[in-house]
N, C-alpha and C positions, 0 to 999 in steps of 0.2 A: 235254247231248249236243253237242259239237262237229265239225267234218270239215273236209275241201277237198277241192277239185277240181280237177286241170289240163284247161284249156280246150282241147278238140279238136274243131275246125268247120270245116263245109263252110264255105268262103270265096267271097266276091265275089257273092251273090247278088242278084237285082234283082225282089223280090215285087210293088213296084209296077208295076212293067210286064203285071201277067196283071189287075190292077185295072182291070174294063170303064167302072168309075164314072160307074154311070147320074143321079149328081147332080150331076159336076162340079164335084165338092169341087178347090179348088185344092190341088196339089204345090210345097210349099214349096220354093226351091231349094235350101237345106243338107239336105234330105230326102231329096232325088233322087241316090241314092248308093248306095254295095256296101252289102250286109247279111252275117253270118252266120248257121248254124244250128249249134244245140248243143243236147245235155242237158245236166241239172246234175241228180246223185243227190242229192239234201238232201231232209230230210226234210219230212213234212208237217204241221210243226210252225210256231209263231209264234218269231220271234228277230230276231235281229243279223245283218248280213252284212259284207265286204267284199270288194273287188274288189282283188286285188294286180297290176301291170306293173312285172316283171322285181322280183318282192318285195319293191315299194313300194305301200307300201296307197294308192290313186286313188279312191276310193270306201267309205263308210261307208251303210248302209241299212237298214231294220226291215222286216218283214215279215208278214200274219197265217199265213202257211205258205210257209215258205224254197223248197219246191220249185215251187211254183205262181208265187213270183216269178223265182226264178234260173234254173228251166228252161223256163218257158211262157212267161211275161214279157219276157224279158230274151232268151231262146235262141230264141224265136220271133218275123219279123218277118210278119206278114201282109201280102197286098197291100194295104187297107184302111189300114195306121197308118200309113204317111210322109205321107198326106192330112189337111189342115186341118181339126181335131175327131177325128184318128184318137190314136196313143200315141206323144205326142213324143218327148218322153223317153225311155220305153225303144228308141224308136230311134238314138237319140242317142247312146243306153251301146252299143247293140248294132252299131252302125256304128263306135264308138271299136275292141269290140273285133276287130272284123274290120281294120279299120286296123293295132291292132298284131297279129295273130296273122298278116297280111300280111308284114308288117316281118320276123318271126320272132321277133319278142317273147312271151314267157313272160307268159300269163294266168290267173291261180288262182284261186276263187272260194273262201272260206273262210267259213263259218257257226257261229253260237252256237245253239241252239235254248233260248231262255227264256221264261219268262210277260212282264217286264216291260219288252218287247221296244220300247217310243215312252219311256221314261223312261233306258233305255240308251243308245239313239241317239241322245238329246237330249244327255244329260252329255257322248258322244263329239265332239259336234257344235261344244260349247257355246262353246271357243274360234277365233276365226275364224282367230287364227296357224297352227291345227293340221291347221283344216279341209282335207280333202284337195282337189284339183285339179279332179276331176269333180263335187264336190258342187256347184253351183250358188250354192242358195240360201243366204241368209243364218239 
């Protein structure tokens, strides 16, 4: 089963600010930024994903259920994650894409649903020439 998505979100949001943070968890300063909100219809299934800007693939990613990553994960920032121990990363993707869907840049989330969903991302991965731009790590 494969799909995509064009990404349609509420822009510029600021969840950390409703954060009453009775522990005083520190706010990172690249944290401290717009967010979006989005769904993503993908299934609830284990697979592949990728992130395309203006239909260049930016992002390669596995997942054990595409929709609980790419619509809950990734299309949700809670006040809770831009804080130290909260969900960097998916802030991180979720603040790029509010950035470009800012700009007016075209953002599509596209999914594979497979069983052998860490052994596919790995071979995608596996050359660092190829590696796309947001994947980070090595």
């Amino acid at each position: 089963m494969t799909g995509d998505q064009i990404i349609v979100a509420e822009l510029n949001l600021r969840p950390q600010d409703r954060f009453t943070n009775p522990k005083k968890y520190p706010l990172a300063r690249e944290y401290d930024t717009h967010y979006c909100s989005f769904k993503v219809d993908a299934p609830k299934r284990s697979g592949v994903y990728w992130i395309l800007l203006d239909g260049a693939v930016v992002y390669i990613g596995r997942a054990k259920s595409l929709h609980n990553r790419l619509s809950i994960q990734y299309g949700t920032v809670s006040p809770r994650h831009p804080y130290k121990g909260g969900q960097l990363q998916k802030c991180r993707t979720n603040a790029k894409i509010n950035k470009a869907l800012g700009a007016g840049r075209s953002v599509v989330f596209r999914w594979e649903a497979c069983e052998d969903y860490e052994d596919r991302e790995k071979r995608m991965l596996e050359d660092p020439e190829m590696r796309p731009p947001w994947n980070l790590r090595s």
